[in-house]
TIKOL-254676 format. One record per residue: residue in one letter; x, y, z of N, C-alpha, C in turn. Coordinates in pm, whole numbers, plus 50000, padded with zeros to 5 digits. Atoms other than C-alpha are relative to their C-alpha. Layout:
SITE,A,X,Y,Z,X,Y,Z,X,Y,Z
...
***
This chain:
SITE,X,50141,49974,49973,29178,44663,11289,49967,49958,50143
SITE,X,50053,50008,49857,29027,44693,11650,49896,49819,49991
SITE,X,50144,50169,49993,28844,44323,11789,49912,50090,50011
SITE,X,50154,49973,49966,28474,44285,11727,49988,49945,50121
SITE,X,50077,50105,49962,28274,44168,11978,49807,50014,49971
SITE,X,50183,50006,49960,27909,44046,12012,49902,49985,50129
SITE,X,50068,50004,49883,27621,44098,12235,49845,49963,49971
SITE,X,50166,50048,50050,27289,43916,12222,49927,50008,50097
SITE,X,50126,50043,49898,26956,43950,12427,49935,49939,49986
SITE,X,50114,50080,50025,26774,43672,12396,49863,50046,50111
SITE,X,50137,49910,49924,26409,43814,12524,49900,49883,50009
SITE,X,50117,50037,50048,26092,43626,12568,49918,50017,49848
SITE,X,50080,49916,50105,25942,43825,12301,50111,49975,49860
SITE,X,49925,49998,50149,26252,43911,12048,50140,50042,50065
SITE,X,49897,49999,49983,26584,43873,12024,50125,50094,49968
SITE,X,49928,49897,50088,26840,44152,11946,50167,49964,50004
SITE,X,49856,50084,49974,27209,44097,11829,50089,50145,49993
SITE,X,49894,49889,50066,27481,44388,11816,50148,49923,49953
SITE,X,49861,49984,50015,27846,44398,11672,50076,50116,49998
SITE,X,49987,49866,49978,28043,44650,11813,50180,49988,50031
SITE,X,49856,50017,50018,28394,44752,11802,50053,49995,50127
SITE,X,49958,50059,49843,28555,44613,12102,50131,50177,50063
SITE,X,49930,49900,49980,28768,44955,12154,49927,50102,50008
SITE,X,50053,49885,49996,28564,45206,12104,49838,49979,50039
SITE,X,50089,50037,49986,28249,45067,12118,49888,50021,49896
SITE,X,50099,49966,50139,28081,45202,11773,49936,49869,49960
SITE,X,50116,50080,49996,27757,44948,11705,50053,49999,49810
SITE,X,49998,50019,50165,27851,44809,11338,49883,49890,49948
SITE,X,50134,50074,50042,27506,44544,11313,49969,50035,50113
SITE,X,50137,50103,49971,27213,44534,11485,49906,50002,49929
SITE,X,50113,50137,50033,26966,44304,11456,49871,49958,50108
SITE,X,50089,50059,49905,26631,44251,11604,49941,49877,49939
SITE,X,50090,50080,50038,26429,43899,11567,49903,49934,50080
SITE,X,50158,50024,49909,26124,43769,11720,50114,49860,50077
SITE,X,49969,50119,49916,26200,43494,11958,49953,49879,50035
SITE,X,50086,50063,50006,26007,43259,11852,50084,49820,49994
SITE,X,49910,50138,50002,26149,42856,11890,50077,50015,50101
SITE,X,49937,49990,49946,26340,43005,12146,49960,49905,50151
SITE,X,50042,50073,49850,26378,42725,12463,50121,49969,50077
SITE,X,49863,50025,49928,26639,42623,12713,49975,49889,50049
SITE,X,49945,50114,49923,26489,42300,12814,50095,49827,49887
SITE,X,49873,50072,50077,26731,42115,12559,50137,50139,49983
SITE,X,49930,49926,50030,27028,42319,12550,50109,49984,49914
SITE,X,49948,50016,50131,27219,42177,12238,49890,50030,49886
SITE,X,50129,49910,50089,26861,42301,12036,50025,50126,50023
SITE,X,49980,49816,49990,26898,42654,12200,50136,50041,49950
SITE,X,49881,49997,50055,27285,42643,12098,49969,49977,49831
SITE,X,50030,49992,50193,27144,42560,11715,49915,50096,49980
SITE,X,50100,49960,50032,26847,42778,11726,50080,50150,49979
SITE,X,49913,49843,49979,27139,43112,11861,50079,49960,49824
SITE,X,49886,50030,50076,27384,42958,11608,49921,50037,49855
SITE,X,50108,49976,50107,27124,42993,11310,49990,50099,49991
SITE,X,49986,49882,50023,27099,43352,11373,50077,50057,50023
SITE,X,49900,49935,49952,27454,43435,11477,50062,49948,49875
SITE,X,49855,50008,50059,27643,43267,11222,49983,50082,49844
SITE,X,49992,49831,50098,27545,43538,10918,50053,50097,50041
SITE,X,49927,49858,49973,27670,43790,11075,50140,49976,50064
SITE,X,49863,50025,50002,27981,43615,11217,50124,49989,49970
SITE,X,49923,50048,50086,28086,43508,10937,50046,50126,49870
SITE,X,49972,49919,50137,28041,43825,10700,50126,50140,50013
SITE,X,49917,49881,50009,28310,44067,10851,50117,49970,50091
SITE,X,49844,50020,49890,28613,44103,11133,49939,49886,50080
SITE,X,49976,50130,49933,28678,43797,11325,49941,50083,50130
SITE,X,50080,49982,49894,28430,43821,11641,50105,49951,50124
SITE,X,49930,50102,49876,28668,43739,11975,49938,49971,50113
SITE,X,50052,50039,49837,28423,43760,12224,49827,50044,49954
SITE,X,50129,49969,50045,28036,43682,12213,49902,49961,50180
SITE,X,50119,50023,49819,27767,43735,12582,49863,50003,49917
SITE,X,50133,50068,50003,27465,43589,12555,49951,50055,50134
SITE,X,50088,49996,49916,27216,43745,12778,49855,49901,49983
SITE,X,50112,50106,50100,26951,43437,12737,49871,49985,50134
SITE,X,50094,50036,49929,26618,43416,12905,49953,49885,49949
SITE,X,49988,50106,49972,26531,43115,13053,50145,49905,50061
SITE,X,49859,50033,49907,26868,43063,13170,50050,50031,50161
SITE,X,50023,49935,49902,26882,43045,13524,50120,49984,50062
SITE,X,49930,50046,49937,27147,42844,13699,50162,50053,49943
SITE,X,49864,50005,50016,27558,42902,13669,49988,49873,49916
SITE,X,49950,50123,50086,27545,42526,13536,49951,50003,49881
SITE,X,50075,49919,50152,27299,42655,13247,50080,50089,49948
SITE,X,49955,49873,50036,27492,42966,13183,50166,49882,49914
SITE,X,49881,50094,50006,27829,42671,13181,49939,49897,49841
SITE,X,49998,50103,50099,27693,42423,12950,49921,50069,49874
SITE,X,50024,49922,50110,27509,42615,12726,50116,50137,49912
SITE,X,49865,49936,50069,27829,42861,12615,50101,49872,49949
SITE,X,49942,50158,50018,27981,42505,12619,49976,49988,49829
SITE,X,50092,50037,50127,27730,42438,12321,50022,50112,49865
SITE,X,50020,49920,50104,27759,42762,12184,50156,50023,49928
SITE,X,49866,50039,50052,28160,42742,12158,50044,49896,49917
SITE,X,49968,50096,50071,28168,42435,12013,49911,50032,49829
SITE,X,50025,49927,50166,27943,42566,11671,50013,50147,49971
SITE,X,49907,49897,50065,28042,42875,11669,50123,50051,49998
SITE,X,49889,50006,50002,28397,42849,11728,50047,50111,50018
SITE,X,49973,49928,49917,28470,43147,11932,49945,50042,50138
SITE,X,49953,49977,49860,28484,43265,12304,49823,50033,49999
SITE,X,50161,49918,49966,28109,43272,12451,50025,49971,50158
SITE,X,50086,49984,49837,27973,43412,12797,49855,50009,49996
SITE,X,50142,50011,49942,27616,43298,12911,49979,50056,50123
SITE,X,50066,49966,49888,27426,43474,13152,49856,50031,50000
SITE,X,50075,49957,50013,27086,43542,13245,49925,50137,49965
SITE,X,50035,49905,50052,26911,43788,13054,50011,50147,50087
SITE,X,50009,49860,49924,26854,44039,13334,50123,49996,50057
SITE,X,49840,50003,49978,27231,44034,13387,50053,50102,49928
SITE,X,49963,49873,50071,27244,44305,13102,49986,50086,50048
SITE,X,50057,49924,49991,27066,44518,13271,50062,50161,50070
SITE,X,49946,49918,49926,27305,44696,13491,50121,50038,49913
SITE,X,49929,49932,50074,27597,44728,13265,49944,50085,49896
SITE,X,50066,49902,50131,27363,44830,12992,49979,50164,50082
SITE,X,50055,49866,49892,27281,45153,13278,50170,50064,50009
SITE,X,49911,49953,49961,27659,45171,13278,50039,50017,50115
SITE,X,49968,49975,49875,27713,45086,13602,50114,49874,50005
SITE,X,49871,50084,49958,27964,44809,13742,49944,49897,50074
SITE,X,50034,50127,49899,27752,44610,14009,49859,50056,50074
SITE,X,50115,49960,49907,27406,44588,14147,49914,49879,49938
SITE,X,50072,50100,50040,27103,44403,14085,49881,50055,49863
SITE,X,50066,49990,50101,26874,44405,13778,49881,49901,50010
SITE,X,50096,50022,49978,26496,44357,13773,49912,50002,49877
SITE,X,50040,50006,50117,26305,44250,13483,49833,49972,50024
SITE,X,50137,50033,49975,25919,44288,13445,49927,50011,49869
SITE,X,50056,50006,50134,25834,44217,13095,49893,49846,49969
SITE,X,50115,50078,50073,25654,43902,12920,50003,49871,50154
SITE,X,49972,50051,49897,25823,43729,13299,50037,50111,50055
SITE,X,49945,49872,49976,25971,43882,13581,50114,49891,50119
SITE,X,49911,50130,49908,26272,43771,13805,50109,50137,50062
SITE,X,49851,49947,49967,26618,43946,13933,50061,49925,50080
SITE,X,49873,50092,49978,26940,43869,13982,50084,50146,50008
SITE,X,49849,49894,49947,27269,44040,14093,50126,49832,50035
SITE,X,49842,50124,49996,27649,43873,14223,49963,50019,50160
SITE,X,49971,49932,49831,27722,43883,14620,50102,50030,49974
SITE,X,49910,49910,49960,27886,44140,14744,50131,49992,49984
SITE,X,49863,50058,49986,28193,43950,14839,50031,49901,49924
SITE,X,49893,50083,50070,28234,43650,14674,49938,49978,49796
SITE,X,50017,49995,50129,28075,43725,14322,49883,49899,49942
SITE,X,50095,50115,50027,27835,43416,14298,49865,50064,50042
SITE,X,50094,49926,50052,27534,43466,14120,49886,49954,50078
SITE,X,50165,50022,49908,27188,43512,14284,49878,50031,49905
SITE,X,50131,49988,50113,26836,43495,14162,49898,49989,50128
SITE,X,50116,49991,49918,26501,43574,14272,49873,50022,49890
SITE,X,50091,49965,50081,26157,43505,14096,50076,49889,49870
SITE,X,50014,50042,50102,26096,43385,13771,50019,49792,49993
SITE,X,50041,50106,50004,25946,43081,13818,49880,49953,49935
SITE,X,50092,50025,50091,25748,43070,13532,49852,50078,50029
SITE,X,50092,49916,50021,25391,43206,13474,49879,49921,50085
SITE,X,50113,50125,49958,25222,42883,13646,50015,50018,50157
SITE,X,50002,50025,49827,25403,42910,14019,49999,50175,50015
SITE,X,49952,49875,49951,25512,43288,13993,49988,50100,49912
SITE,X,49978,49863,50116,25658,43561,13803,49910,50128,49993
SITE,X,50140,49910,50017,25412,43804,13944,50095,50144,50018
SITE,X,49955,49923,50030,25453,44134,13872,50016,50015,49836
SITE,X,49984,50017,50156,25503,44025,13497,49868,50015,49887
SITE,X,50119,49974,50086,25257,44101,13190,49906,49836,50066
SITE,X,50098,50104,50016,25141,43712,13201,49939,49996,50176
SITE,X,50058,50015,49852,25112,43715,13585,49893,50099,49992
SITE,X,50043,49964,49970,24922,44009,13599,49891,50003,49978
SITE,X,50108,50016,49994,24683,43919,13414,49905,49898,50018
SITE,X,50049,50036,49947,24612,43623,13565,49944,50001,50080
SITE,X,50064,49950,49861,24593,43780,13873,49880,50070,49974
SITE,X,50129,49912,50026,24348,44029,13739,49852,49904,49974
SITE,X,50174,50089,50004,24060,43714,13626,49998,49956,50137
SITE,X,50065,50074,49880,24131,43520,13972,49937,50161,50080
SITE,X,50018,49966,49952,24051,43826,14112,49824,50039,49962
SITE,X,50128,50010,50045,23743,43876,13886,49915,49934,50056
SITE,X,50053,50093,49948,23675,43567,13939,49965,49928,50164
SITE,X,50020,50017,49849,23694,43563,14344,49895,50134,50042
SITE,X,50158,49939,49988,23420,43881,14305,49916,49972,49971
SITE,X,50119,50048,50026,23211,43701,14143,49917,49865,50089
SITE,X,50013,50085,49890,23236,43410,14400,49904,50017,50135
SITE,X,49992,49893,49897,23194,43652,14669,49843,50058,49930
SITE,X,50122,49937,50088,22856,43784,14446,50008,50163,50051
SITE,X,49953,49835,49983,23025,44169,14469,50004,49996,49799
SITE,X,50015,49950,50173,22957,44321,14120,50088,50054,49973
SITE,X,49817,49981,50028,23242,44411,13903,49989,50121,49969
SITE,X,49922,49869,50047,23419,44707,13844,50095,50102,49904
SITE,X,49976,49939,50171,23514,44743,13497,50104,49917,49945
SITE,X,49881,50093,50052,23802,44488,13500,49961,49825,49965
SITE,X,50077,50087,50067,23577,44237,13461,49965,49993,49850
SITE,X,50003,49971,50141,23469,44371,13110,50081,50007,49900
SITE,X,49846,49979,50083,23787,44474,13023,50038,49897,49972
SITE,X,49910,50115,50057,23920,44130,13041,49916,49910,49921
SITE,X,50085,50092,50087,23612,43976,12883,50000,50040,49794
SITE,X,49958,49942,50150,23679,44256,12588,50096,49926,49917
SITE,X,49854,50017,50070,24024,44142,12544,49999,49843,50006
SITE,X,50018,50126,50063,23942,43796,12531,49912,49940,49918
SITE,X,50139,50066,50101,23609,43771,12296,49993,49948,50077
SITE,X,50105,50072,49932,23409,43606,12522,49927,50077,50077
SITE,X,50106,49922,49956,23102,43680,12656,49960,49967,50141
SITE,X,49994,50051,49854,23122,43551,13015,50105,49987,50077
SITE,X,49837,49983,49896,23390,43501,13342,49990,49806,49931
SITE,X,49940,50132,50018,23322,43093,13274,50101,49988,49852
SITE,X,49926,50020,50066,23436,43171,12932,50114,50071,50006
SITE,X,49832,49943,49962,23704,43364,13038,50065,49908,50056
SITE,X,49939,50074,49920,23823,43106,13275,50042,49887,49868
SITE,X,49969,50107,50116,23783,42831,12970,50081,50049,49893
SITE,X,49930,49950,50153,23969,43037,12707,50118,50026,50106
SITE,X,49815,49989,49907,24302,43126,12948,50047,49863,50029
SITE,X,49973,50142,49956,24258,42751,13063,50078,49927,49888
SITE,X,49952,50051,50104,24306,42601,12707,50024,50094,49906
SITE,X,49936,49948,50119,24361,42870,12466,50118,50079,50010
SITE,X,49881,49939,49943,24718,42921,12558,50056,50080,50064
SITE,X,49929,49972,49858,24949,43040,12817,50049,50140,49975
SITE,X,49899,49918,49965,25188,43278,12863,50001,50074,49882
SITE,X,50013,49931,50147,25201,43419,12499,49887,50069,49987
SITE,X,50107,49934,50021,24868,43521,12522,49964,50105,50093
SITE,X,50084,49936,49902,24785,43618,12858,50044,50143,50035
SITE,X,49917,49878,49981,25066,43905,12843,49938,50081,49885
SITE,X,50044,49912,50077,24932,44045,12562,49912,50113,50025
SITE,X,50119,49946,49956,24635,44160,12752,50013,50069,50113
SITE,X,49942,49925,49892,24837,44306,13008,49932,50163,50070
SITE,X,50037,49837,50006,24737,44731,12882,49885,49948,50038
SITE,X,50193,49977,49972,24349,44625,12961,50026,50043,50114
SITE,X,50032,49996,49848,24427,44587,13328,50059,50143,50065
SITE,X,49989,49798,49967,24606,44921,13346,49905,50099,49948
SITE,X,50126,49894,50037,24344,45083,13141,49899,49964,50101
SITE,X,50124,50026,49844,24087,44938,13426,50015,50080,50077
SITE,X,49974,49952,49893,24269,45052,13662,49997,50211,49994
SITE,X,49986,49846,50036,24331,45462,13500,49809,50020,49975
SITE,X,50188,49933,50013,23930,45432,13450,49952,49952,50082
SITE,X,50026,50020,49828,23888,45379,13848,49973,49851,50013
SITE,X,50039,50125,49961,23860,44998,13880,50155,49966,50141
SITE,X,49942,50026,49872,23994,44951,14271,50048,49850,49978
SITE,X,49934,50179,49981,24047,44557,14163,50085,50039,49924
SITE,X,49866,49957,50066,24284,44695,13895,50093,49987,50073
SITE,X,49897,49950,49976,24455,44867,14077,50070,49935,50102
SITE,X,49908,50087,49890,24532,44665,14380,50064,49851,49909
SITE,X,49900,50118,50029,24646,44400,14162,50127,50042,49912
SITE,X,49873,49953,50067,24895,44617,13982,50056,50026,50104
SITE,X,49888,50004,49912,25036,44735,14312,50027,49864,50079
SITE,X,49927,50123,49917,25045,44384,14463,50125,49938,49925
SITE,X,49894,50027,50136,25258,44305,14116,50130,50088,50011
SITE,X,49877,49887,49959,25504,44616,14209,50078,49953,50117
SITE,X,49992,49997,49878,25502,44533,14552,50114,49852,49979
SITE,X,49931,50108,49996,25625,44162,14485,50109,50001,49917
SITE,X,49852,49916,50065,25891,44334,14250,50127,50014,50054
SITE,X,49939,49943,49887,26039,44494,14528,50038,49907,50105
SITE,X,49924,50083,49865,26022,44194,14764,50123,49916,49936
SITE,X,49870,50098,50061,26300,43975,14503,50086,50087,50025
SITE,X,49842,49897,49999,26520,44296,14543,50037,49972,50125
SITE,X,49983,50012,49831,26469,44251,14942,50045,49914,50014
SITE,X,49925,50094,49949,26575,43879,14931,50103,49993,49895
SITE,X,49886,49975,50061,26879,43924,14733,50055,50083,50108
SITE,X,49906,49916,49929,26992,44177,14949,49996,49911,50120
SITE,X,50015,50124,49852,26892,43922,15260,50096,49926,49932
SITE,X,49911,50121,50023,27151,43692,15078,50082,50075,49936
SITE,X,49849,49930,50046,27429,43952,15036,50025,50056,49866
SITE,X,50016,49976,50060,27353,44061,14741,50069,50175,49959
SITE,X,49882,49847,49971,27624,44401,14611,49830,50120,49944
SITE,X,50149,49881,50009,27322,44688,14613,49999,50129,49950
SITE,X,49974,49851,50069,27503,44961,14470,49912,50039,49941
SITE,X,50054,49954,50092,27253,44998,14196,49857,49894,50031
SITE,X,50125,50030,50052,26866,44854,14101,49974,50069,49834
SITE,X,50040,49920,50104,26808,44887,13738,49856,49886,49977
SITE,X,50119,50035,50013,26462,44806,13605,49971,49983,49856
SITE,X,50062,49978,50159,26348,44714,13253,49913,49885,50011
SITE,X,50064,50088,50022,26097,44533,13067,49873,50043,49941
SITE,X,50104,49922,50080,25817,44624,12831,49853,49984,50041
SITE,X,50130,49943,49947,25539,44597,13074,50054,50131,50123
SITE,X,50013,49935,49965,25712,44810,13368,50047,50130,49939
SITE,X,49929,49873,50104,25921,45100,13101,49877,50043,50006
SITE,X,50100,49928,50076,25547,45143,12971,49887,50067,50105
SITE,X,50112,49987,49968,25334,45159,13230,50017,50025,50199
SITE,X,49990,49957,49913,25393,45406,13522,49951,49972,50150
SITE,X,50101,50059,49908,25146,45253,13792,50092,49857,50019
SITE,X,49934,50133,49967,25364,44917,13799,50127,50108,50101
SITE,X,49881,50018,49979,25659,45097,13857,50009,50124,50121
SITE,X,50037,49898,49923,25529,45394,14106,50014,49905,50135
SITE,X,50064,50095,49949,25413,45063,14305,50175,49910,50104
SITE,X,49883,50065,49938,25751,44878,14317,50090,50103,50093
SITE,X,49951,49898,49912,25951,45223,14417,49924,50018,50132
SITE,X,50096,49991,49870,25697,45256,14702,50049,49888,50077
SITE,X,49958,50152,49940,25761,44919,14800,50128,50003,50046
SITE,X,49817,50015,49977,26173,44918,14783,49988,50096,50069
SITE,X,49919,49903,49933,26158,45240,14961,49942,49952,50131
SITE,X,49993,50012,49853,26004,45098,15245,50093,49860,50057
SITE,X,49887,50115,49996,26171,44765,15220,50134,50067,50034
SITE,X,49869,49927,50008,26525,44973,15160,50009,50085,49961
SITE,X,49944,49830,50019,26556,45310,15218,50096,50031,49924
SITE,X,49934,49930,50044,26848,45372,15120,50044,49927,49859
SITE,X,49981,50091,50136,26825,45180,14770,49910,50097,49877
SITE,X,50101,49923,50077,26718,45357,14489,50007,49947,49851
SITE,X,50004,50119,50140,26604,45180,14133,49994,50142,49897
SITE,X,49953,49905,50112,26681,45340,13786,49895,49921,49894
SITE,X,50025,50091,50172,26463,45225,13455,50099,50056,49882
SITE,X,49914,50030,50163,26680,45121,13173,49955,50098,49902
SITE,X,50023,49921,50135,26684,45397,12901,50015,49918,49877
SITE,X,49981,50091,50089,26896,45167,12712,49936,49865,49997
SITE,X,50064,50095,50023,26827,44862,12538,50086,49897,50047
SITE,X,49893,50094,49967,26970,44563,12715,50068,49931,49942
SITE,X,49873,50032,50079,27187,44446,12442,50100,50039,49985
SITE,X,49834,49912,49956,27421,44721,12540,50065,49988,50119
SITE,X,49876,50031,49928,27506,44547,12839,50095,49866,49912
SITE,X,49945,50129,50058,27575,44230,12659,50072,50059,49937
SITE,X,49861,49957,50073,27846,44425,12419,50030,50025,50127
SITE,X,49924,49954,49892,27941,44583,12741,50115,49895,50049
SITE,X,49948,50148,49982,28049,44222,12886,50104,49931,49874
SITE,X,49900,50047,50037,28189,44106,12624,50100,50102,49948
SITE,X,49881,49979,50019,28441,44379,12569,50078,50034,50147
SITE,X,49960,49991,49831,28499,44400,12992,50080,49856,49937
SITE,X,49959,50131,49998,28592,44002,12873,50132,49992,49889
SITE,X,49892,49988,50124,28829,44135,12603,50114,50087,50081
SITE,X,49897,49872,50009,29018,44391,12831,50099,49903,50183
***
């Protein structure tokens, strides 16, 4: 019988697992699950939390020889190192850690480039050119950065509310919009309900308002969706400033896939940044680079 291997995306959102025949590549499980408990700042917890939903399916068929972890929140080489560490030692076969948007380019079927993620965060990463060592740009959480991302953007969208109303310029529909999508009946209670009624989980949710603002003419929309594109495009620019192999740009992430105006924004951007660079969105689902990897790690 041909080796299995496995390929996991750990997501912000939800987690998906495949098992796929390391030869041919035929998909024999997947598995989607929410991603909920999911953290990296203990990384013998994130090694129990994977292990909890990997070892049912490990255990119920062909011996697994090779398992990639695409894991968000994983940023560093020494993260990617000690966490497979963790995950080898309870599940007692061969693991590769890497950061999530690391799938992104094999999943496109390509070989080498950089991958750009603009979903519940946003960040990219690629290898250099020459000596293979991994680079990153972005994704510094929802508090310093990550703009371009659902939760960034719609922060950006109240300060911006909130700096027209400063300014005593009357709003333009994205004001409402975000007061809709938060029940409340004011910007102070807007400001007080994002302040304490949680972070990042929430504020992405509310992401579609600010594109619907923007498709029903709100000019603050819209410049804050292309400043969100725009700063997309500049992590691809310093990666390539630090040697970064450029063959490819792939793009995923379930705010830019959905929502044409993000991603019109970043292309605009990279093409003036780098002409001759051209970005792809992910058809596939990035758990098909993670099998990818681990049967490249089998051959």
């Amino acid at each position: 019988m041909s080796p299995v291997v496995a390929g996991v995306d750990v997501g912000g959102t939800k987690t998906r697992v495949r098992l796929a025949d390391a030869s041919s590549g035929e998909v024999l499980t997947d598995l989607t699950v929410p991603s909920t408990g999911w953290q990296t700042a203990c990384l013998p917890q994130a090694a129990a939390w994977l292990s909890e939903r990997l070892h049912p399916l490990l255990r119920q068929g062909p011996e697994v020889r090779h398992v990639v972890v695409g894991a968000h929140g994983c940023e560093t080489p020494d993260q990617f190192e000690r966490l497979a560490h963790e995950l080898v030692r309870v599940l007692e076969t061969p693991v590769t850690v890497v950061n999530d948007a690391e799938l992104l380019v094999p999943a496109a079927g390509l070989a080498g480039g950089i991958g750009v993620i603009s979903g519940t965060g946003a960040i990219a990463v690629g290898r250099h050119r020459d000596t293979g060592a991994y680079l990153s740009a972005g994704g510094w959480g929802w508090v310093l950065g990550d703009e371009g991302s659902g939760s960034a953007l719609v922060r950006d969208a109240a300060r911006a509310v909130l700096a027209r109303a400063d300014e005593g310029a009357p709003g333009d529909g994205l004001d409402v919009a975000l007061l809709r999508a938060f029940g409340v009946g004011g910007l102070p209670e807007l400001a007080a309900a994002m302040s304490w009624n949680g972070g990042v989980e929430t504020w992405g949710a509310h992401a579609p308002v600010v594109f619907a603002a923007a498709d029903a003419g709100s000019a603050t929309a819209d410049a804050v969706i292309t400043a969100g594109g725009r700063s997309l495009a500049r992590l691809v620019s310093c990666l390539a400033g630090r040697g970064a192999d450029l063959r490819a740009v792939v793009v995923a992430g379930g705010v830019i896939a959905n929502q044409p105006r993000l991603m019109r924004a970043f292309e605009e951007e990279l093409r003036s940044l780098l002409p001759a660079v051209t970005a792809t969105l992910l058809q596939a689902p990035p758990v098909v680079g993670a099998v990818e990897l681990a049967r490249r790690g089998l051959s």
